[in-house]
N, C-alpha and C positions, 0 to 999 in steps of 0.2 A: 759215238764220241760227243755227240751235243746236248747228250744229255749231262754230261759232266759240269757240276755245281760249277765249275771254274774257267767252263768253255774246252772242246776240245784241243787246240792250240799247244796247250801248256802239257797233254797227254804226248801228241807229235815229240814235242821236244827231248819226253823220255822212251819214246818209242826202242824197247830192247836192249833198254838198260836198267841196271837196279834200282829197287825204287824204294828200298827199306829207308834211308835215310832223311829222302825228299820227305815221305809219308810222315816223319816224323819233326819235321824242322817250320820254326813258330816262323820264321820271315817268307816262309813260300805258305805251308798251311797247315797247321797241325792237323791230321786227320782224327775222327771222331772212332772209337767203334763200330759204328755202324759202317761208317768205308771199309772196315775190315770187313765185314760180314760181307757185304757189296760184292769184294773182290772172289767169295769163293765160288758166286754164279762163273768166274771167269778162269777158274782153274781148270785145267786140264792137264794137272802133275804135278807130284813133287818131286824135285832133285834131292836124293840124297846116297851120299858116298858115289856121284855119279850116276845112278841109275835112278832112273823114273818109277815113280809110284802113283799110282790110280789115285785121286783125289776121293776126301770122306767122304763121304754119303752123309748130306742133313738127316739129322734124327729126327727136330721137331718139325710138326710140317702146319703151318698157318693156315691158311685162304691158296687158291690158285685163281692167281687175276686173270686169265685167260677162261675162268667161266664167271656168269654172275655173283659178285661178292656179297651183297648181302644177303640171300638167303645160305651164302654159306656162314655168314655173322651168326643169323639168326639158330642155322642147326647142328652150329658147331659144336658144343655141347661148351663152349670156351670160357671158362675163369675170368672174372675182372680182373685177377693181376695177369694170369695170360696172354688174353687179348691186349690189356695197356703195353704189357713188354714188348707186344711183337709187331702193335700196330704203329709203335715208334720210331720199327727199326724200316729207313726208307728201301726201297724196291723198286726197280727201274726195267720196264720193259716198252716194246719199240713203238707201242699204241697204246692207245684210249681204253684200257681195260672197262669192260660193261659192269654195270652197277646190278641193272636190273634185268638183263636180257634183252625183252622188247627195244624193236628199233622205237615205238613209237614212246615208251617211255627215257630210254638211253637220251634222246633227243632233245629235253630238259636240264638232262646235267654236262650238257657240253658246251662251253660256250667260249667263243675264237673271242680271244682279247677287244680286237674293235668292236664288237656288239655293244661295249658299256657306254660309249662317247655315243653310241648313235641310238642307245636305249634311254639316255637319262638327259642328255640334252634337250631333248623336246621338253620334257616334264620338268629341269632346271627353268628356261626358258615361261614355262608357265606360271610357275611361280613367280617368276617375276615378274611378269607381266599382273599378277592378280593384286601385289608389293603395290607396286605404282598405281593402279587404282584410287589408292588411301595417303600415299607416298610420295615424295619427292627423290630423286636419286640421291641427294645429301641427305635424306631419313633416312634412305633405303642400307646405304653403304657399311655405315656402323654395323647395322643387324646383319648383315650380308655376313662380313667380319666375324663377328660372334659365332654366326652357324660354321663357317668352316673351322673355328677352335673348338668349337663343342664333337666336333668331330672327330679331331683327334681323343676326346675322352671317350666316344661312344666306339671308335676302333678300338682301343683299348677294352673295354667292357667287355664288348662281344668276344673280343679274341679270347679274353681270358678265361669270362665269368659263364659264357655260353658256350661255345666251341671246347673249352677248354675244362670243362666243369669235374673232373677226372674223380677227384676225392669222392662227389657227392654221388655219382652215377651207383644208382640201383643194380647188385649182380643179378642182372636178368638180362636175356637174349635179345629183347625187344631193345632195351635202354641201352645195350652197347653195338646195335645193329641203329639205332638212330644216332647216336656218339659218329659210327664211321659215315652216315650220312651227310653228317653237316660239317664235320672236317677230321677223322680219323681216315675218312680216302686220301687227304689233301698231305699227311703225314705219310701214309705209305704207299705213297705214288707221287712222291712229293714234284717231280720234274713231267707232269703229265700237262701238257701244252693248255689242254680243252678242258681243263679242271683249275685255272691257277686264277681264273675271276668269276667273281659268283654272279650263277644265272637270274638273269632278272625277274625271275617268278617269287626266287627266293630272296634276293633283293628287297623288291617292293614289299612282299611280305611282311620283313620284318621293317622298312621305310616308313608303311603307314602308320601306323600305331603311333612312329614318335613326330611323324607330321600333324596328326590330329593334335599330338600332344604338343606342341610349338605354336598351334594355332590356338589352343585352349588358355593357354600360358601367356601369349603375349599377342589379342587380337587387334583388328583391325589393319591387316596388314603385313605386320611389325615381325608375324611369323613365319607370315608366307617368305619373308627374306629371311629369315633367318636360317629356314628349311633348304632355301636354295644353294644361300651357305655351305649347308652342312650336306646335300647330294655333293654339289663339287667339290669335298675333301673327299666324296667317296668315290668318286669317279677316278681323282689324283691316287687315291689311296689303291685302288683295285689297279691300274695299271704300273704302278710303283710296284707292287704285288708281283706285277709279270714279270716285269720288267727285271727284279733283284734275283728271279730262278732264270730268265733267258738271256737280259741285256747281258751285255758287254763294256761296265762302264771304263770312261778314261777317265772322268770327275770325277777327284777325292770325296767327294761328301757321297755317290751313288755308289764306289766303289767297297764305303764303309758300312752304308746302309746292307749292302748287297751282303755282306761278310757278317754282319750282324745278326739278318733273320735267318741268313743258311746256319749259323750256329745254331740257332733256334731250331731247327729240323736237325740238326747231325748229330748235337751234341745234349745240348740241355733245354728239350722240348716243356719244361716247368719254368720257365724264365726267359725273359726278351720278347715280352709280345705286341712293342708299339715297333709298330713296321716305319709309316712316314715320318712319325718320332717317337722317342726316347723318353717327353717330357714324363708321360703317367707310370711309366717303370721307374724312374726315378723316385715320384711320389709316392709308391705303393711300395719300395722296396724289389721289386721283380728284375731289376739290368742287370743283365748276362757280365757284363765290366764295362 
C-alpha cells in the first residue's frame, strides 16, 4: 500500500468496496491507464453471472525486474515503439529491482534520499568559500540568486531534452538500453525508494561540465557563486523529486506539485517536465494544464 501514488490511507478507506467510480471521478483522482494495467497484477478473478473466472494471462511480456534489466534491454530483440510503450507503463514491485546484477555495480544506482544534502553540501559550501575570495557577500548574493534560477532552466533541459529525448533515440539495443539507464528505469519503477534521486557519480558527472562552464562565463569568482546557486536548486529540486512520489503533503502548493509530476508518470509522460516549477513548460509550450 505505500507504494500507492496517493498514499496508502485513501486505499484503507476503500477497502472491499467498489472502486469503478472512485477510479474514475476528477475531485478524488482520475486514474490514468496505466492504474488499469497496475490493477491486473492484483487480480485474482472475475465475477461474472456470479461465478468466478481465472483472470487473463498477459500476452505481451516486457522485462522481468526481478532479474537484471538491462541486459534484458539490451537482448530483447525490442522495437522503439515497443520499448517506448511499455517502458511508460509504471510497474511497482516490493524492492530495488537490479539494473545490473553485480552487488558491486547495483551499489551506484541506489541512493537513499539524504545522501544528496550530505553529498553536495560540502562541495556547495566550497564554492563559496572560493566566491568570497574575490567577493564580498553583497557581490556574492546576486549571483548566488541567478544560479538557483538558472536552475530551474537547466532541470527543465535535462528532463526534457536529455532523459527525455524519445523522438531522436537511434532503434538500436544499445541506445534504448542507455535511454532506460538514465531515466526509462525512473518510468517503469516509478515508486522505487533508492532510484527517486540521482546518484552522485551521475550527478557530478553531468555538474562539472556546466561548473567549468559558469566559471568560463563569468570569472573571478562571480561563477563560483553562481554555481553554488545553481547545486542548491539541485539539491531542492532532487528531494522535491522524492518527496512528490513518497511525501504526504498537507500544503496546497506541495500537494499540486505532487499531483502534477505524478501525471507526468501516469498519464502524459510527453508533458510537464518542470518538477520544482512550471515556469519553462510554460515557455516551451509543454504544461500538462
Amino acid at each position: 500500500m505505500e507504494d500507492h501514488p496517493g498514499g496508502g490511507e485513501i486505499l484503507l478507506q476503500y477497502g472491499g468496496k467498489d472502486i469503478t467510480e472512485v477510479m474514475q471521478d476528477p475531485m478524488e483522482h482520475l486514474h490514468s491507464d496505466s492504474a488499469y494495467d497496475m490493477l491486473d497484477a492484483y487480480c485474482i478473478g472475475r465475477l461474472t453471472d456470479a461465478k468466478m473466472q481465472e483472470p487473463e494471462t498477459k500476452k505481451v511480456k516486457f522485462i522481468d525486474p526481478s532479474k537484471p534489466m538491462l541486459m534484458q534491454i539490451l537482448k530483447g530483440n525490442f522495437t522503439k515503439a515497443f520499448y517506448m510503450h511499455h517502458v511508460h507503463i509504471p510497474t511497482h514491485v516490493p524492492y530495488s529491482a537490479p539494473l545490473f546484477g553485480p552487488f558491486y555495480l547495483e551499489m551506484f544506482s541506489l541512493t537513499p534520499w539524504y545522501v544528496i544534502p550530505m553529498f553536495w553540501t560540502p562541495i556547495i559550501s566550497y564554492c563559496i568559500g572560493q566566491a568570497l575570495k574575490t567577493l564580498s557577500w553583497s557581490e556574492l548574493a546576486p549571483w548566488f540568486v541567478l544560479g538557483v534560477f538558472n536552475w530551474t532552466f537547466i532541470e527543465y533541459a535535462i528532463h526534457r531534452f536529455l532523459f527525455h529525448v524519445d523522438d531522436l533515440l537511434p532503434e538500436h539495443p544499445v541506445a534504448l538500453m542507455i535511454h532506460f539507464l538514465l531515466h526509462g528505469v525512473h518510468h517503469y519503477l516509478p515508486m522505487d525508494k533508492m532510484r527517486l534521486v540521482m546518484p552522485p557519480a551521475l550527478g557530478f558527472t553531468l555538474a562539472y561540465p556546466i561548473w567549468m562552464l559558469y566559471c568560463f562565463l563569468a570569472p573571478n569568482g562571480h561563477g563560483q557563486a553562481a554555481i553554488a546557486g545553481s547545486m542548491l536548486g539541485f539539491v531542492l529540486y532532487d528531494l522535491t523529486h522524492y518527496y512528490t512520489h513518497h511525501g504526504k503533503p498537507s500544503i496546497t502548493y506541495f500537494k499540486e506539485v505532487k499531483s502534477y509530476h505524478l501525471d507526468h508518470h501516469y498519464k502524459e509522460p510527453n508533458l510537464g517536465f518542470g518538477i520544482t516549477s512550471r515556469l519553462w513548460d510554460r515557455v516551451f509550450n509543454t504544461l500538462l494544464y
